[in-house]
Every structure is written in C-alpha cells, then in structure tokens.
HTML snippet that shows the backbone in 3Dmol.js (N, CA, C, O; Angstrom):
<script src="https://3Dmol.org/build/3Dmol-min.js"></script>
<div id="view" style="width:600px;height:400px;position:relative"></div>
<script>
const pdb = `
ATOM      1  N   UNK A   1       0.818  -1.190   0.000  1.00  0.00           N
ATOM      2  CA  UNK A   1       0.000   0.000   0.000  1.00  0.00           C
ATOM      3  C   UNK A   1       0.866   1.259   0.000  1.00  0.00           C
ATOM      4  O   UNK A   1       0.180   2.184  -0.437  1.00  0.00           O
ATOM      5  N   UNK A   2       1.951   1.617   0.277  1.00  0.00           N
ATOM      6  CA  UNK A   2       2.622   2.629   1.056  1.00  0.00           C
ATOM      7  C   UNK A   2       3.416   2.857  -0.681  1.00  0.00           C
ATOM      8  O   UNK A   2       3.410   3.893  -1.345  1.00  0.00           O
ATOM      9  N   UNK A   3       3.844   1.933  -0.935  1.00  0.00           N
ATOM     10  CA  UNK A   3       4.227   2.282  -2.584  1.00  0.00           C
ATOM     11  C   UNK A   3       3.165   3.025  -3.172  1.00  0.00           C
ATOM     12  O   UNK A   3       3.101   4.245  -3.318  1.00  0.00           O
ATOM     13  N   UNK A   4       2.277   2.085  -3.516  1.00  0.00           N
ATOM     14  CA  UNK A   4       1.063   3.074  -3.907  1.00  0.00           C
ATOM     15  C   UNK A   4       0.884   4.136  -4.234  1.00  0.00           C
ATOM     16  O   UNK A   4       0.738   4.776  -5.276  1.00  0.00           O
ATOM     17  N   UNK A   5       0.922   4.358  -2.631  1.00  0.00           N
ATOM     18  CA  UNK A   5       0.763   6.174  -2.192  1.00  0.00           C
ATOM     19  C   UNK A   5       1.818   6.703  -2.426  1.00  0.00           C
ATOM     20  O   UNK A   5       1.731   7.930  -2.470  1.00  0.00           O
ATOM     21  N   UNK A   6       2.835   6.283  -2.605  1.00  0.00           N
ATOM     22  CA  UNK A   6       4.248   7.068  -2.812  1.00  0.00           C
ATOM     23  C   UNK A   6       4.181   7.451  -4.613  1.00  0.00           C
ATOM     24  O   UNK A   6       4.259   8.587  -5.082  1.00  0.00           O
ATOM     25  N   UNK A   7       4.028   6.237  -5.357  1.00  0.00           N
ATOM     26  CA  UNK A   7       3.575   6.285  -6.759  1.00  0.00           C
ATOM     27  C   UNK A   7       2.753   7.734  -6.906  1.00  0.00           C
ATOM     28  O   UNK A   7       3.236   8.590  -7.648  1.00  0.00           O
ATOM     29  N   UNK A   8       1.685   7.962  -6.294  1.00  0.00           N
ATOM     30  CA  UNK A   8       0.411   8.716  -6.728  1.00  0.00           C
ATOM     31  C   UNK A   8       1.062   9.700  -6.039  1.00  0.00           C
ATOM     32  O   UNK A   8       0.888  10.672  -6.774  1.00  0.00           O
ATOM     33  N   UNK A   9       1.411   9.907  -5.526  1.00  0.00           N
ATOM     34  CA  UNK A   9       1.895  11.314  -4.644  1.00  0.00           C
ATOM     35  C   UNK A   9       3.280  12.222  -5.140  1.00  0.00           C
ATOM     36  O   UNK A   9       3.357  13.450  -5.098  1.00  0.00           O
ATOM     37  N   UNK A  10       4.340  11.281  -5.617  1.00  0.00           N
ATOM     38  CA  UNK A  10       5.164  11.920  -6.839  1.00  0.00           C
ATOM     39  C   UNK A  10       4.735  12.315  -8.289  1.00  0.00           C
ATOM     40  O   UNK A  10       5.342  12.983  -9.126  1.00  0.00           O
ATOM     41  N   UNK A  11       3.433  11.667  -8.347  1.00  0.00           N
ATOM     42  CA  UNK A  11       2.925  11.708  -9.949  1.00  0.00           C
ATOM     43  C   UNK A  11       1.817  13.294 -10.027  1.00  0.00           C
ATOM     44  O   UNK A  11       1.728  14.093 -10.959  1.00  0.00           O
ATOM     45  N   UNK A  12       1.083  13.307  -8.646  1.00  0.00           N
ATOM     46  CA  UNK A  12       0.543  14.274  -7.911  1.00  0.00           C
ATOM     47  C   UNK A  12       1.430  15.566  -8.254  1.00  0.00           C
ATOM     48  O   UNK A  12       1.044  16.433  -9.039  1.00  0.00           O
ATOM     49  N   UNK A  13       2.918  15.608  -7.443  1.00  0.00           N
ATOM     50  CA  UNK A  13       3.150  16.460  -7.167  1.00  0.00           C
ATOM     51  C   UNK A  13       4.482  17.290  -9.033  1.00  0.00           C
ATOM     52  O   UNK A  13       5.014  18.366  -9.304  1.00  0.00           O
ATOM     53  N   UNK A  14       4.367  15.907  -9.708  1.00  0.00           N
ATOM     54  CA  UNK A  14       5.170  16.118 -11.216  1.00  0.00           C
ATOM     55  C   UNK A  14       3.762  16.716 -11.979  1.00  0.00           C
ATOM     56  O   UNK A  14       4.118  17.561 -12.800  1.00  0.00           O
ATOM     57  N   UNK A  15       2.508  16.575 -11.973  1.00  0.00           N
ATOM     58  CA  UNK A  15       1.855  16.856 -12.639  1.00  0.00           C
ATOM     59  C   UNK A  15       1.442  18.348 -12.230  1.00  0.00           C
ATOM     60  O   UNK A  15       1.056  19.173 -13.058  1.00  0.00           O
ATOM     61  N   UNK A  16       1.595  18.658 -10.568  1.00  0.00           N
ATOM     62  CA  UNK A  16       1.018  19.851 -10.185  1.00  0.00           C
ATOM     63  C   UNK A  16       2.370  21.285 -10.758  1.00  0.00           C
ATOM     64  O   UNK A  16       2.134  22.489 -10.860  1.00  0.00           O
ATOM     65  N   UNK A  17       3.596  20.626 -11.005  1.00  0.00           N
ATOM     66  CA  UNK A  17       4.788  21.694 -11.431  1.00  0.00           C
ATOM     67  C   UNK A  17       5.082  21.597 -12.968  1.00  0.00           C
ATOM     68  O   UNK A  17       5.626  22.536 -13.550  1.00  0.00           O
ATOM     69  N   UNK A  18       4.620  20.150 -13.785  1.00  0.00           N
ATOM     70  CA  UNK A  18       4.180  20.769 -14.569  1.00  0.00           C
ATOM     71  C   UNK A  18       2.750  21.751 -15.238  1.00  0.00           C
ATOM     72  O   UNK A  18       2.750  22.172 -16.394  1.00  0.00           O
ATOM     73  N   UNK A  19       1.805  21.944 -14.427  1.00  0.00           N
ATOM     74  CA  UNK A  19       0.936  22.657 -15.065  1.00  0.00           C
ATOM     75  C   UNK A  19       1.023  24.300 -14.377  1.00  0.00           C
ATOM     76  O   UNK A  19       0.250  25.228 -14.614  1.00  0.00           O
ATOM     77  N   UNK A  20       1.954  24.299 -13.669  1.00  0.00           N
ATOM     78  CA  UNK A  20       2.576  25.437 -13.366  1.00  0.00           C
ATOM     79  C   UNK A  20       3.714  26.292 -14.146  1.00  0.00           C
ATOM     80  O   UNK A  20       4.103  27.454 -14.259  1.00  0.00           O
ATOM     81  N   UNK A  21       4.004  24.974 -14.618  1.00  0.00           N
ATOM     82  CA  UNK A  21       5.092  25.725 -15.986  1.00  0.00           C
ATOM     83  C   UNK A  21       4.245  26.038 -17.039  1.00  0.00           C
ATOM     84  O   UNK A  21       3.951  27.160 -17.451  1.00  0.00           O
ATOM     85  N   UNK A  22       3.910  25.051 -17.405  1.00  0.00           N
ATOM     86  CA  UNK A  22       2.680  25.484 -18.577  1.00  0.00           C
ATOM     87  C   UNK A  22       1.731  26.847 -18.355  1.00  0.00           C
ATOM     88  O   UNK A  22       1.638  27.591 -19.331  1.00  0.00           O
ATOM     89  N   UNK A  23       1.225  27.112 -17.480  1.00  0.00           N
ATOM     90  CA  UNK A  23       0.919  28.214 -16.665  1.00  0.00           C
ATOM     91  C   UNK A  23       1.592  29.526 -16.847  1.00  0.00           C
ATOM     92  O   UNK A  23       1.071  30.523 -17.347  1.00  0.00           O
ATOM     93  N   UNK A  24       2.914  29.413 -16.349  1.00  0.00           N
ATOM     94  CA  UNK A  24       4.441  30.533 -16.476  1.00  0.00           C
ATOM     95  C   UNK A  24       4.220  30.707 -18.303  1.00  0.00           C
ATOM     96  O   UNK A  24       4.044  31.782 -18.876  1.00  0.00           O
ATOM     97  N   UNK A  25       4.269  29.770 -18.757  1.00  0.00           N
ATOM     98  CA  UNK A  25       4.777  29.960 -20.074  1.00  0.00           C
ATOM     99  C   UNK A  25       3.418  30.488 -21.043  1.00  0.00           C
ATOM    100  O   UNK A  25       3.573  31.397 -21.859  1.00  0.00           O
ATOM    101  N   UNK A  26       2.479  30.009 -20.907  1.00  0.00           N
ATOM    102  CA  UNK A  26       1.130  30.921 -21.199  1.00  0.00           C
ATOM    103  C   UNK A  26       0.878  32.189 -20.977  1.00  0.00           C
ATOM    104  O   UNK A  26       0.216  33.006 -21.617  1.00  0.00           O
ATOM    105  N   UNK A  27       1.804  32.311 -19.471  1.00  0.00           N
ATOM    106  CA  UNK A  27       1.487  34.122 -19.621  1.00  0.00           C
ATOM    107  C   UNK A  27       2.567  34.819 -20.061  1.00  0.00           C
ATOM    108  O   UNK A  27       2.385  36.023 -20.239  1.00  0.00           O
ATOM    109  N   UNK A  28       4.155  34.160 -20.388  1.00  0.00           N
ATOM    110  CA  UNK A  28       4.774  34.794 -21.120  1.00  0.00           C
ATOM    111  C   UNK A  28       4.536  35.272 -22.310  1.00  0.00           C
ATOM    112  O   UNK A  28       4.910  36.159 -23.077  1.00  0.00           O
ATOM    113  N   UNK A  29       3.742  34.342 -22.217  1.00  0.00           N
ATOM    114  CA  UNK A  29       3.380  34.178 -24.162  1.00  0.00           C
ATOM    115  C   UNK A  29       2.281  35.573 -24.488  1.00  0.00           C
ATOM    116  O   UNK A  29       2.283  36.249 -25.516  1.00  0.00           O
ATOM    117  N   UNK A  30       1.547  35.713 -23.506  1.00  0.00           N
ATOM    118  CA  UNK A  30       0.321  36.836 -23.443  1.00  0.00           C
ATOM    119  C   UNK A  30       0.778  37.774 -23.315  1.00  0.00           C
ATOM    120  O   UNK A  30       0.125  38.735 -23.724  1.00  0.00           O
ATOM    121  N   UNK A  31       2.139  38.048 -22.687  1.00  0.00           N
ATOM    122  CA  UNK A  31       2.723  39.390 -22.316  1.00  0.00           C
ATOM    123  C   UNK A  31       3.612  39.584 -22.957  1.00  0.00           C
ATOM    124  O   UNK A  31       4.188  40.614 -22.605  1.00  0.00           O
ATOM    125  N   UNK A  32       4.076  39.079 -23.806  1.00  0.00           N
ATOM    126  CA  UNK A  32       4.680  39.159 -25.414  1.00  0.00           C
ATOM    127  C   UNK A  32       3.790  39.703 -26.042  1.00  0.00           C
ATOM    128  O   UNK A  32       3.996  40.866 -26.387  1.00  0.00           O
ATOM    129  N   UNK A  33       2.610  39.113 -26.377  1.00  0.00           N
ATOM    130  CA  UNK A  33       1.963  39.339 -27.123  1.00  0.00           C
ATOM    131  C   UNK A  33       0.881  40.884 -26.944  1.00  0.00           C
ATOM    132  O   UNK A  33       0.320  41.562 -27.805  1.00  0.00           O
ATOM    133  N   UNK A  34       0.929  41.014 -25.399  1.00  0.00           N
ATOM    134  CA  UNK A  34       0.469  42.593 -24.821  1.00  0.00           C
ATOM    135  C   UNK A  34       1.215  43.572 -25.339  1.00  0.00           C
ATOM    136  O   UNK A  34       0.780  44.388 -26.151  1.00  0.00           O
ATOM    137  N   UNK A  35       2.844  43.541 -24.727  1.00  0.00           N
ATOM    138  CA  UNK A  35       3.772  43.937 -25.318  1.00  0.00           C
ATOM    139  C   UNK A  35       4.203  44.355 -26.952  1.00  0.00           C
ATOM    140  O   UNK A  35       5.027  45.205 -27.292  1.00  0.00           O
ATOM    141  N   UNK A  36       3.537  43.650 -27.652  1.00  0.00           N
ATOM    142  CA  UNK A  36       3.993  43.825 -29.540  1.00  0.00           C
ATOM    143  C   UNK A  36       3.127  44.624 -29.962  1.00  0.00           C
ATOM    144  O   UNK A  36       3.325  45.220 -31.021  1.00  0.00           O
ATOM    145  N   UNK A  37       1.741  44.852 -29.080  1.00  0.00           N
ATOM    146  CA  UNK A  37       0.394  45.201 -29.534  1.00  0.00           C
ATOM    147  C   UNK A  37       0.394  46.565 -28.930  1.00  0.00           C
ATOM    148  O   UNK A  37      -0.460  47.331 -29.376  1.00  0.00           O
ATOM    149  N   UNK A  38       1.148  46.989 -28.049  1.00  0.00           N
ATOM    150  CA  UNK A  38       1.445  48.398 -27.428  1.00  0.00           C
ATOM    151  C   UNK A  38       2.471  48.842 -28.308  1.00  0.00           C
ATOM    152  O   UNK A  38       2.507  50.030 -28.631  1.00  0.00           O
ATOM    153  N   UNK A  39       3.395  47.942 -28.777  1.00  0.00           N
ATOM    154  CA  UNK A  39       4.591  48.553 -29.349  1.00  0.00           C
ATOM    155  C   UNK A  39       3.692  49.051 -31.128  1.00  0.00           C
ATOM    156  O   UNK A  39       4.191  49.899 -31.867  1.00  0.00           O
ATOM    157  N   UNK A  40       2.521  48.387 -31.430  1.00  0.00           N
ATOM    158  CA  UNK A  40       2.206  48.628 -32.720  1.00  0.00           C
ATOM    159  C   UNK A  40       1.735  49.825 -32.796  1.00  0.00           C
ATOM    160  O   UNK A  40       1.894  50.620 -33.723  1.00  0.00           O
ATOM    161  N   UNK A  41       0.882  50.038 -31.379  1.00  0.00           N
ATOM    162  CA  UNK A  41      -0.277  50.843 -31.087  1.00  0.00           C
ATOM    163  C   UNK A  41       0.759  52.418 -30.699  1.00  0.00           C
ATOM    164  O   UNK A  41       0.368  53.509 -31.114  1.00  0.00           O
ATOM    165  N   UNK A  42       1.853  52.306 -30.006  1.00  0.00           N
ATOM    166  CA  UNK A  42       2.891  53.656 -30.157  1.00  0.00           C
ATOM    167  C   UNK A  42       3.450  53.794 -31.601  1.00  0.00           C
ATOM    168  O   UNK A  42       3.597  54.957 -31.979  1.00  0.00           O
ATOM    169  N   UNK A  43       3.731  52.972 -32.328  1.00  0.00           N
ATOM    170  CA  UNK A  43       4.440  53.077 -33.456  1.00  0.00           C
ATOM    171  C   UNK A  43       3.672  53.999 -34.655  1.00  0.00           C
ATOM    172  O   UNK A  43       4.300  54.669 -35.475  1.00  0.00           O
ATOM    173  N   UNK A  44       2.263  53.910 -34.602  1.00  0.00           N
ATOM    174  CA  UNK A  44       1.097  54.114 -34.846  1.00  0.00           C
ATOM    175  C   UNK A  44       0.694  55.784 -34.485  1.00  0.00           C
ATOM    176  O   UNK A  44       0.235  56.599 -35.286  1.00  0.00           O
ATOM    177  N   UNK A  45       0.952  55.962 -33.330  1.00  0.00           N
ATOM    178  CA  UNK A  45       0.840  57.260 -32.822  1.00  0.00           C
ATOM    179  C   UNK A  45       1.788  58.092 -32.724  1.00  0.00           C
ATOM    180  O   UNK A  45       1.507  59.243 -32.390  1.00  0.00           O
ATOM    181  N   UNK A  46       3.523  57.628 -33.060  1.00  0.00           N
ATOM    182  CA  UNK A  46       4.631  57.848 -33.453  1.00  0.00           C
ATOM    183  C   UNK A  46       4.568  58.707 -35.061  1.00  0.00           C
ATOM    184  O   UNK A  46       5.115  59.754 -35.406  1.00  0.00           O
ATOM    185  N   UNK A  47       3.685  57.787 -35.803  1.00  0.00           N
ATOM    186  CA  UNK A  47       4.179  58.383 -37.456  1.00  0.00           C
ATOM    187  C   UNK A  47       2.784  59.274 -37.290  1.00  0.00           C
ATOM    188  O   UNK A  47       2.728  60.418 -37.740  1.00  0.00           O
ATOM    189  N   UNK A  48       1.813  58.735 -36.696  1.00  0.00           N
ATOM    190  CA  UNK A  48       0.561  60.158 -37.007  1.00  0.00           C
ATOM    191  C   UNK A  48       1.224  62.029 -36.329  1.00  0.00           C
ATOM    192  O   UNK A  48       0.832  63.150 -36.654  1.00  0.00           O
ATOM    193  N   UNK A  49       1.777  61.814 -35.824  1.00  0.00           N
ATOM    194  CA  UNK A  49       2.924  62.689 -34.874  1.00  0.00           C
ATOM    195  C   UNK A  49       3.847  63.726 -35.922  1.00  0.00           C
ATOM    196  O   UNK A  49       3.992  64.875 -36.338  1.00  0.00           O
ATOM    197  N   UNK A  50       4.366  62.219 -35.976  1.00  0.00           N
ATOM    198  CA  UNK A  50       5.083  63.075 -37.385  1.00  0.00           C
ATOM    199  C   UNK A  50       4.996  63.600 -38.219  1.00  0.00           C
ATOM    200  O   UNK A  50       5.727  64.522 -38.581  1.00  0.00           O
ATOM    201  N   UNK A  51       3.659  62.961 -39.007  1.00  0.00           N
ATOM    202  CA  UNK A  51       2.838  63.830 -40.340  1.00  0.00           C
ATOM    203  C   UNK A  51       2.504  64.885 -39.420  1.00  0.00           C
ATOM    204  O   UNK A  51       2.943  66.022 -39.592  1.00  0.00           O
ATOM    205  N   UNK A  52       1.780  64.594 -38.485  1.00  0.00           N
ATOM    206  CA  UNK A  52       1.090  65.999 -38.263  1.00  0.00           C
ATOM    207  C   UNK A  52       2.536  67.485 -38.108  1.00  0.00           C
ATOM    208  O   UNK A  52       2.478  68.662 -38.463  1.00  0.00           O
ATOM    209  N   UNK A  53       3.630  66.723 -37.459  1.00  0.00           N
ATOM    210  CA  UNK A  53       4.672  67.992 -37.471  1.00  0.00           C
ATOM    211  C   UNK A  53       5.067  68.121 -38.663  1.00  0.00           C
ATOM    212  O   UNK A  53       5.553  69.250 -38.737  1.00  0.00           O
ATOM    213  N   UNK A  54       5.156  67.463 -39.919  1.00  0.00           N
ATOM    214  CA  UNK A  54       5.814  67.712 -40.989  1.00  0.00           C
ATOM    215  C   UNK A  54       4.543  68.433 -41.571  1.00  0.00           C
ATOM    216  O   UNK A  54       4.744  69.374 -42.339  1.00  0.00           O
ATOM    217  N   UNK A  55       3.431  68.120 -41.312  1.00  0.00           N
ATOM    218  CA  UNK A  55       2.475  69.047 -42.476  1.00  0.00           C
ATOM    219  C   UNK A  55       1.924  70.325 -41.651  1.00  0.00           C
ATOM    220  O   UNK A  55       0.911  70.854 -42.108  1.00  0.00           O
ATOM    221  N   UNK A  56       2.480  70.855 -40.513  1.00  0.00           N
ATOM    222  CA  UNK A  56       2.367  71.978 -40.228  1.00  0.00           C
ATOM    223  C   UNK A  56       3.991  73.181 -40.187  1.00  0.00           C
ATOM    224  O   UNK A  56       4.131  74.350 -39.826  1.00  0.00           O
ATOM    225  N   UNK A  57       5.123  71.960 -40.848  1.00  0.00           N
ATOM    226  CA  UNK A  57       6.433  72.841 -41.111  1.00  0.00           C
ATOM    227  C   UNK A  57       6.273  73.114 -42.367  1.00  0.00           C
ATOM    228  O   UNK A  57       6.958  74.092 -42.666  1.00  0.00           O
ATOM    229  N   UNK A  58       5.527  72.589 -43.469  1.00  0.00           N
ATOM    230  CA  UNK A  58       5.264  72.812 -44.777  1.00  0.00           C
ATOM    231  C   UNK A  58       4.324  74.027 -44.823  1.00  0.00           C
ATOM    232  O   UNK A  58       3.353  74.095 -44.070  1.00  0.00           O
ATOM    233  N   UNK A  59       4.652  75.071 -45.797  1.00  0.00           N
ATOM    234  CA  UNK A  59       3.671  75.935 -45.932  1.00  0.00           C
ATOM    235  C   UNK A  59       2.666  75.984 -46.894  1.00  0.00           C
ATOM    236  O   UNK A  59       2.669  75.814 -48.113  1.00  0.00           O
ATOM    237  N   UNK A  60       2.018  76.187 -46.279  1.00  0.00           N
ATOM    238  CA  UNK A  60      -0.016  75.879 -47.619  1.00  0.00           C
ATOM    239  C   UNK A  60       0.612  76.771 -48.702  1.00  0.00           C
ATOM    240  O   UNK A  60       1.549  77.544 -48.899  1.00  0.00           O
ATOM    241  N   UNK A  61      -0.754  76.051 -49.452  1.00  0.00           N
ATOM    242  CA  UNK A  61      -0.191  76.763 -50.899  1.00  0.00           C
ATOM    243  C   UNK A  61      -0.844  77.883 -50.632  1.00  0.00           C
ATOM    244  O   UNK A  61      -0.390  78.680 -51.452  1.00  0.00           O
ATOM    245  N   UNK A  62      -2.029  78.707 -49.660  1.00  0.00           N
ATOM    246  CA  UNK A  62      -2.402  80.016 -49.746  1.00  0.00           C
ATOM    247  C   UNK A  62      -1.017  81.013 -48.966  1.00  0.00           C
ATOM    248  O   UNK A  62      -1.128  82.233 -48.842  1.00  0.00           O
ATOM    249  N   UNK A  63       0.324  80.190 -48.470  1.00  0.00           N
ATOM    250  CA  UNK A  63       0.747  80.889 -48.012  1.00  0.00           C
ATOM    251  C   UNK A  63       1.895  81.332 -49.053  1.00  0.00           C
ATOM    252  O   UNK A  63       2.392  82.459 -49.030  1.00  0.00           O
ATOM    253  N   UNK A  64       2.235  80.405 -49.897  1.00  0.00           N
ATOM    254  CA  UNK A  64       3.043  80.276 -50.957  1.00  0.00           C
ATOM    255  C   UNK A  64       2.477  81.258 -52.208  1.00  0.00           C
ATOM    256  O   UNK A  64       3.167  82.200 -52.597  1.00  0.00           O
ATOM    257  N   UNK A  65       1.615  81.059 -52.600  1.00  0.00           N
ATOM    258  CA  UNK A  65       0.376  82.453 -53.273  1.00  0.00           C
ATOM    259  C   UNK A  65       0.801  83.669 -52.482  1.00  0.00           C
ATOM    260  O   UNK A  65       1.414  84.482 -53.174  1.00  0.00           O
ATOM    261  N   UNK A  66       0.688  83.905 -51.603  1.00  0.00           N
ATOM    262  CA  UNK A  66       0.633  85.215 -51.038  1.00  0.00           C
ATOM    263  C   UNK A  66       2.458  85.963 -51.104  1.00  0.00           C
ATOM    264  O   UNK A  66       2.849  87.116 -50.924  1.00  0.00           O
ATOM    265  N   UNK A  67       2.868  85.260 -51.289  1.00  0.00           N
ATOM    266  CA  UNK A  67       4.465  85.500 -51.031  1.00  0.00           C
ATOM    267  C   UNK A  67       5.228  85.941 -52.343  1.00  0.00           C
ATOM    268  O   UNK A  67       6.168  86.714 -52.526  1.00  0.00           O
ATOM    269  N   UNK A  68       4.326  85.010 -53.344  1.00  0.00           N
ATOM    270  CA  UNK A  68       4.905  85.178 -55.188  1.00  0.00           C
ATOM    271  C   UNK A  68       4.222  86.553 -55.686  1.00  0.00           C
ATOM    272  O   UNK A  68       4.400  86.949 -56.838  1.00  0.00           O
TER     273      UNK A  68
END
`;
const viewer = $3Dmol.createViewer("view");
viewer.addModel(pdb, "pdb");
viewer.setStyle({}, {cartoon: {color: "spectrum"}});
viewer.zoomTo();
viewer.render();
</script>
C-alpha cells in the first residue's frame, strides 16, 4: 500500500509543477503578445505625430500664393 501512495503522490506532485510551468509559459506568451500590440499601437501614434509635425512645417499653398 505505502508504494502506492508514494507512486500517486510523486505523480501528484510532477503533474502539479508541470501545469505550473505550462501556466508561467502561457502568460509569457500573453505578455509578449500585450507587449507587440502596445509597441504597434505607439508606433502608430509615433508616425501620425510626425505627419502631423511635418504638415504643419510645410507651408499651404495660400501661403506660398501670397508670397509670389
């Protein structure tokens, strides 16, 4: 009997650290994936940034008219 329980109780305690890794590694995986989706979402608000500073260093064509 005492085998048994020794059997089920190492198998217990291999099955409870692996689904703890599996666990770890699922949320790496999510926080990678949080992570790429913030980095898209700045990258995004990075170039709208930019147009907007480059098309207010450019001068309109009513300002270009007024000058000729």
């Amino acid at each position: 009997m005492r085998e048994e329980s020794g059997v089920d109780e190492v198998y217990g305690e291999k099955e409870i650290l692996l689904d703890e890794i599996l666990d770890l590694a699922n949320d790496e995986e999510e926080k990678k994936k949080d992570d790429k989706s913030k980095a898209t979402k700045e990258e995004v608000l990075c170039k709208d940034i930019r147009k907007r500073a480059l098309d207010n260093l450019t001068p309109s064509k009513s300002v270009k008219q007024t000058k000729t």
